[in-house]
C-alpha positions as CSV (number, residue, x, y, z in Angstrom):
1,X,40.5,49.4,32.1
2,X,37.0,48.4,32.9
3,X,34.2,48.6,30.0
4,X,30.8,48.9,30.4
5,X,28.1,48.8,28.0
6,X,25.6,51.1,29.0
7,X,21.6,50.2,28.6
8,X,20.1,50.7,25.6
9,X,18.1,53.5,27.7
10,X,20.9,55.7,28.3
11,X,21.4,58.7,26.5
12,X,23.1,58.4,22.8
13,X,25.5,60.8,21.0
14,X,24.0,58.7,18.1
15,X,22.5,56.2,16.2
16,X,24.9,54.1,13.5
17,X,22.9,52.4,10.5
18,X,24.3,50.8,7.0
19,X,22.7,51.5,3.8
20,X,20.9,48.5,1.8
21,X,22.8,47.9,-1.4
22,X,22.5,45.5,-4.5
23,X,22.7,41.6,-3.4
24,X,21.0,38.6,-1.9
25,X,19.6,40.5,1.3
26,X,18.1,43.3,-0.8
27,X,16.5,40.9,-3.6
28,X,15.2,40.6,-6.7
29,X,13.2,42.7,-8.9
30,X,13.0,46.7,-9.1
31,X,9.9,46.8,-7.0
32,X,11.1,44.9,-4.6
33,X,14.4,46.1,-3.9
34,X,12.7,49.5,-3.5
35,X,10.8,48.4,-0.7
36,X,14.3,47.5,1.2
37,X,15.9,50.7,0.5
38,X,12.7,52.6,1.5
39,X,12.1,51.0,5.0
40,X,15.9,51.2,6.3
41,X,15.6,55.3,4.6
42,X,12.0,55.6,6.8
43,X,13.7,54.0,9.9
44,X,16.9,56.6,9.4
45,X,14.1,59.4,9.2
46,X,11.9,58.9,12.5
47,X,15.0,57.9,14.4
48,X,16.5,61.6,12.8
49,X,13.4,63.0,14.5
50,X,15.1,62.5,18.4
51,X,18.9,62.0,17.6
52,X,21.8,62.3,15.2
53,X,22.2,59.0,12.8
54,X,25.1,58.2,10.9
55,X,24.8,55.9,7.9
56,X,27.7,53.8,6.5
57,X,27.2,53.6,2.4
58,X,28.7,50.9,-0.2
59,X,30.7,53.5,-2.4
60,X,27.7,51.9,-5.2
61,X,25.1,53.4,-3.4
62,X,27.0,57.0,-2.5
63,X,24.2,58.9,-5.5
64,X,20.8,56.9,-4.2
65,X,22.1,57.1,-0.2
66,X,22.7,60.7,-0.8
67,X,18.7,61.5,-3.1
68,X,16.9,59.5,-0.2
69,X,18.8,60.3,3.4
70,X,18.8,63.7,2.6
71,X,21.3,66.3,4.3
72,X,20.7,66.2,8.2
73,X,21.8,62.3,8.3
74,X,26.0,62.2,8.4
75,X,26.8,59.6,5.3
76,X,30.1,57.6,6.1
77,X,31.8,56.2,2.8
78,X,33.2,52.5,3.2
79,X,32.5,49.3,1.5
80,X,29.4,47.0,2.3
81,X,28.3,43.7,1.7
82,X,25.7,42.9,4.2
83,X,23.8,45.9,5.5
84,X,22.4,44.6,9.4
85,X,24.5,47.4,11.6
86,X,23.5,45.5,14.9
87,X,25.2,42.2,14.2
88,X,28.7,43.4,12.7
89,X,29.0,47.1,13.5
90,X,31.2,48.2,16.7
91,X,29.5,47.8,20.5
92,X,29.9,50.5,21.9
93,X,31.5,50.6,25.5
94,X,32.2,53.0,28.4
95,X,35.1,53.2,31.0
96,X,33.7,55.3,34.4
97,X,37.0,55.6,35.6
98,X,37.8,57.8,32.3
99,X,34.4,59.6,32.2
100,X,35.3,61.4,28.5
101,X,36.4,57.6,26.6
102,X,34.3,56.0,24.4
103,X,35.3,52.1,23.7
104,X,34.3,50.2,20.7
105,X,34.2,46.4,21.0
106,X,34.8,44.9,17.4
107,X,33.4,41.3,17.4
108,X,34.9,38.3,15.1
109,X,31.4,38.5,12.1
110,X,31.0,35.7,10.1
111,X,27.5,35.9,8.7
112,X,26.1,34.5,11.1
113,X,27.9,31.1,11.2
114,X,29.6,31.2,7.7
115,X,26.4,30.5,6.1
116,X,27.2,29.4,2.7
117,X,24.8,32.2,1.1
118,X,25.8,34.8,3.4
119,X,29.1,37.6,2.1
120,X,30.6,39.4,4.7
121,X,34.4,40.5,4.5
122,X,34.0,44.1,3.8
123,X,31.3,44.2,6.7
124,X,33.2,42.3,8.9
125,X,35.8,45.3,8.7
126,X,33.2,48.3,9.8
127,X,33.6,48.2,13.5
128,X,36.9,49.2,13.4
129,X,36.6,52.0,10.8
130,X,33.7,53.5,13.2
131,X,35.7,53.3,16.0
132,X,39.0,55.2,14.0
133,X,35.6,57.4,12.9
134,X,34.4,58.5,16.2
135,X,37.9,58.4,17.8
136,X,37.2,55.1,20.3
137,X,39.6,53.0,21.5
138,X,39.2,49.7,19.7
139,X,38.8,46.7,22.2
140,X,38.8,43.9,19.7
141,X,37.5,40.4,20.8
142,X,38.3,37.1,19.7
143,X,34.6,35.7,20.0
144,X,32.2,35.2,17.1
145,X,29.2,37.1,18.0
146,X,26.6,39.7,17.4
147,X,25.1,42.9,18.7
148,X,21.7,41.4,18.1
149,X,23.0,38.3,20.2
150,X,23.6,40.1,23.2
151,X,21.3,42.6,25.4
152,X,22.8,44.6,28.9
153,X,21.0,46.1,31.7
154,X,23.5,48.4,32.4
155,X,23.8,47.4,36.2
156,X,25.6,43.7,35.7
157,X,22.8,41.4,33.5
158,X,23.3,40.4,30.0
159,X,21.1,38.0,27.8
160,X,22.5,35.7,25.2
161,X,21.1,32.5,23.8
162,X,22.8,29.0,23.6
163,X,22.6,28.7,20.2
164,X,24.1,31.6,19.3
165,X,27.9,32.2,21.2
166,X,28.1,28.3,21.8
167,X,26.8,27.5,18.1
168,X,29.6,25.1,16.4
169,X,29.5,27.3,13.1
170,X,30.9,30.4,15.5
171,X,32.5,29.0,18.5
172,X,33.0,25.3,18.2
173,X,35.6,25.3,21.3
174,X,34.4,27.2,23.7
175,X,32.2,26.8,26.5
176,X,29.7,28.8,28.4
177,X,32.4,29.7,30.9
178,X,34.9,31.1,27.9
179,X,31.9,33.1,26.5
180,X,31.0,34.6,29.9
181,X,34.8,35.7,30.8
182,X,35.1,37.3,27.4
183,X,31.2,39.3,28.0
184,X,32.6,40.1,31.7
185,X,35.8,41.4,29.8
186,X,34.0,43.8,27.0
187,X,30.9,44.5,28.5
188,X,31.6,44.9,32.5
189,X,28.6,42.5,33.3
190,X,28.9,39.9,36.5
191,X,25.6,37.9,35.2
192,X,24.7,36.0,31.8
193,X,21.5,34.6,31.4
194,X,21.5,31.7,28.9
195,X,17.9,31.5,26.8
196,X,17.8,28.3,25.7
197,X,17.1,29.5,21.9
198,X,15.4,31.7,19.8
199,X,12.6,32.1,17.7
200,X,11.7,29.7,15.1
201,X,11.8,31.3,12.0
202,X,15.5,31.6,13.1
203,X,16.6,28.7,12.6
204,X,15.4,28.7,8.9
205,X,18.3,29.1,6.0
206,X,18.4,32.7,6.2
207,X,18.2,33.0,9.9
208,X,20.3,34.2,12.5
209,X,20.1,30.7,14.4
210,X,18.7,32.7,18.0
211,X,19.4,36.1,18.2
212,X,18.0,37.2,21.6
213,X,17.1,40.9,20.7
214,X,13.8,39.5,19.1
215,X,13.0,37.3,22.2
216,X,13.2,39.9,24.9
217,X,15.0,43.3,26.4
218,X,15.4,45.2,29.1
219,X,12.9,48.0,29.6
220,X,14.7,49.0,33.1
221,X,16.9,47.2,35.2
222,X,14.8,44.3,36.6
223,X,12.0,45.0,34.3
224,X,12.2,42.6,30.5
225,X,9.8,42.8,27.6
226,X,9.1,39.4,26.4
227,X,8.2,38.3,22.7
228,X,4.4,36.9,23.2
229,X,3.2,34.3,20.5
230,X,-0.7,33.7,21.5
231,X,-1.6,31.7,18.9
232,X,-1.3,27.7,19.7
233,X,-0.9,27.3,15.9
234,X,2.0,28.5,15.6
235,X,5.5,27.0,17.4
236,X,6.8,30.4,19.3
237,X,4.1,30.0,21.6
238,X,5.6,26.6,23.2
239,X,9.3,28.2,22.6
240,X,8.3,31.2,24.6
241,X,6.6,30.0,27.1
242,X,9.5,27.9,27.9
243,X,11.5,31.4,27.7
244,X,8.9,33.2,29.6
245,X,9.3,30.6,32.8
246,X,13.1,30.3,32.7
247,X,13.0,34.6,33.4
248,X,10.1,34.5,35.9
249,X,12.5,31.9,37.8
250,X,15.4,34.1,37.2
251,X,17.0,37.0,39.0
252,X,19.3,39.9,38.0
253,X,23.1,40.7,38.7
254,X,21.7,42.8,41.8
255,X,19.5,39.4,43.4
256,X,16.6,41.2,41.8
257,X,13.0,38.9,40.0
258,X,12.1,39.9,37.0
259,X,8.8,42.1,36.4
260,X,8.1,40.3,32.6
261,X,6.2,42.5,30.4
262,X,4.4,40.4,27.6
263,X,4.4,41.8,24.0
264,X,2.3,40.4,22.2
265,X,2.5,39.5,18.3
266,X,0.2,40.2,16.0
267,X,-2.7,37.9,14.3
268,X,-0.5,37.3,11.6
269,X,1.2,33.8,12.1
270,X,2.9,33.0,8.9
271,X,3.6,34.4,4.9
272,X,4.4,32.5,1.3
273,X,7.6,31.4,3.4
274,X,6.2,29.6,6.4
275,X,5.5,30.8,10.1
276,X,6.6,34.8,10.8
277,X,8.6,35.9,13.7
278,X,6.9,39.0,13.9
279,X,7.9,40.8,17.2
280,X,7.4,44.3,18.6
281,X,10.5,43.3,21.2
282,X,12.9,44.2,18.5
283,X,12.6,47.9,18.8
284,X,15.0,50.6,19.6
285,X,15.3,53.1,22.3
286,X,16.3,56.6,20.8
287,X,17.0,59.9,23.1
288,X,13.5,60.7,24.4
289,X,11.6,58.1,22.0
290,X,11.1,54.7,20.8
291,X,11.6,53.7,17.3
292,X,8.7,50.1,17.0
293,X,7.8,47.9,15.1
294,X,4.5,47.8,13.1
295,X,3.2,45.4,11.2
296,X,0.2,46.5,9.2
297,X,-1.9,45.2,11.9
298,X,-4.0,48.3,13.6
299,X,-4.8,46.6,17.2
300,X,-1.7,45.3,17.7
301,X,0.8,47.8,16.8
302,X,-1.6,49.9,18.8
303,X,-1.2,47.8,21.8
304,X,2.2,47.3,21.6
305,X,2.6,50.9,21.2
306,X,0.7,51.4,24.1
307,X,2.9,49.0,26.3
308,X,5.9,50.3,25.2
309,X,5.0,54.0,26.1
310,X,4.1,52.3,29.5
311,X,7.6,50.7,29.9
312,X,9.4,53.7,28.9
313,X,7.9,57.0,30.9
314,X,8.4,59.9,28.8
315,X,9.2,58.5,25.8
316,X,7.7,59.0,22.5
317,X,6.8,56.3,20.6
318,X,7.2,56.1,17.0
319,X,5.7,53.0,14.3
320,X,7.5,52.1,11.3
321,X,5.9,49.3,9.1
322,X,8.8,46.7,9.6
323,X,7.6,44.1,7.2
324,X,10.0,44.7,4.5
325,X,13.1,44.9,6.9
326,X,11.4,41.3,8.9
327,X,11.0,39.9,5.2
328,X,14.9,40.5,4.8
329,X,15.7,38.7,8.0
330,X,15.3,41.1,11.1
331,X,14.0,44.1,12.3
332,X,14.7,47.5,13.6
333,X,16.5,46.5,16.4
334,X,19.1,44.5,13.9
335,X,19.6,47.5,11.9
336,X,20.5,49.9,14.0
337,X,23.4,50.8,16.7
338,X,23.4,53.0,19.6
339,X,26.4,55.2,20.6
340,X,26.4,56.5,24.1
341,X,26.9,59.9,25.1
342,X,29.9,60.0,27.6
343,X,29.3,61.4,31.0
344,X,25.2,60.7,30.5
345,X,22.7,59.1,32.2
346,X,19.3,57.1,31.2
């Protein structure tokens, strides 16, 4: 067998998503939890608007899950803890040498580098009940990682980030060369790109210590949209102008440059909690649309709105205030999973 994950472009069957429910990602306070369970039921909604989306729900949340979602959005019984689909959800593969099988690679989770606050048995378990869900052959990998750590081309090019697959609390005996036969054997790529790091705000308690689908992403193949700090004041701008310079020096599986598209973030640099890591990268393609990231801020979301209809011709896109999801600990991006329509293109 040879899998391949397809890019994020090509067309989906659907979009998989995980409920909030009561604990330390959702908060404290009735007010406040609302806001959680609001923007991951707004995000299900406009993504409802160009393709299916199936939503997995903690059995505790079956009565709310069912009052907000409404009908037209499948609900999938199975017990939660943490709610972030991208990082411990299934990813999905394809085989071209069996056009009508769908593969689901099931990565080790463990909250992001069993983080002493972070629960995540009964999450750590959901991959595989998708894949026995959607009838996928389970290809189940011995790596710690996350779909938010990882970002394909489709045509041989993945980013990752060193302090993600090679971080001690995941992977403490494996080198960049394990890591890049075990992506070559789930995810049919023949070129890694190693990002030195992430974002700041990251590498704080509650982050997710680099995840690279809040840095940059593949618009097309040999074309990336890159996170954009502008403000000196704040430390992204020196991270990602390191970043930018490592992928303007860098080439694809196919010997191709990089055309970088900046996005840029918006005026706001930091909240009660310290410096933001606000970025309109962590968006998600949808059939015929984009699902972005806004963030109260009028001329940038604009902007990036704007630059985002430019890197994807034809597509729709679509602003959901993120702040409440970004306040959590991601974005749309990290809540979200695509699976691919067999026999499709982009």
């Amino acid at each position: 067998m040879s899998w391949i994950m397809p890019p994020e472009t090509a067309r989906h069957d659907r979009i998989w998503m995980a409920f909030p429910r009561e604990g330390l990602t959702l908060g404290e306070g009735e007010a406040y939890k609302e806001t959680g369970y609001q923007a991951w039921t707004e995000v299900a909604h406009a993504i409802g608007e160009f393709e299916p989306v199936s939503m997995v729900v903690d059995p505790s949340e079956m009565a709310r899950a069912r009052r907000m979602l409404g009908s037209h959005i499948e609900i999938v019984e199975a017990p939660l803890d943490e709610f972030w689909m991208r990082d411990f959800g299934p990813t999905f593969v394809v085989d071209p040498a069996r056009p009508g099988v769908l593969g689901a690679v099931s990565w080790v989770f463990n909250g992001w580098g069993a983080n002493a606050w972070a629960t995540w048995e009964k999450s750590a378990a959901i991959a595989p009940r998708i894949a026995a869900h959607v009838g996928a052959e389970l290809v189940t990998s011995p790596i710690v990682n996350e779909g938010g750590g990882i970002h394909v081309d489709g045509e041989g090019t993945v980013l990752v980030t060193e302090t993600v697959q090679l971080d001690p609390r995941r992977n403490p005996t494996l080198t960049k060369a394990d890591v890049e036969a075990e992506l070559i054997r789930t995810l049919g790529v023949t070129k890694v790109i190693w990002l030195p790091r992430g974002l700041t705000r990251d590498y704080e308690e509650f982050g997710t210590n680099g995840h690279v689908d809040i840095v940059a992403t593949f618009a097309a193949p040999g074309q990336v949209l890159v996170h954009r700090q502008p403000n000196a004041d704040h430390p992204d701008h020196a991270v990602m102008a390191e970043i930018r310079a490592l992928l303007s020096a860098e080439t694809d599986a196919k010997g191709r440059p990089f055309a970088i598209l900046d996005l840029d973030a918006p005026e706001t640099i930091a909240d009660a909690h310290g410096f933001v890591d606000y970025s309109y990268v962590n968006h998600l393609v949808v059939n015929d649309g984009v699902v972005a990231c806004g963030f109260g801020d009028d001329k940038a979301d604009a902007s990036a709105r704007a630059i985002l209809e430019a890197a994807y011709p034809g597509r729709r896109v679509v602003t959901i205030d993120s702040r409440p999801i970004f306040a959590r600990g991601g974005g749309i991006h990290c809540i979200t999973q695509q699976q691919p329509a067999l026999g499709q293109g982009a």
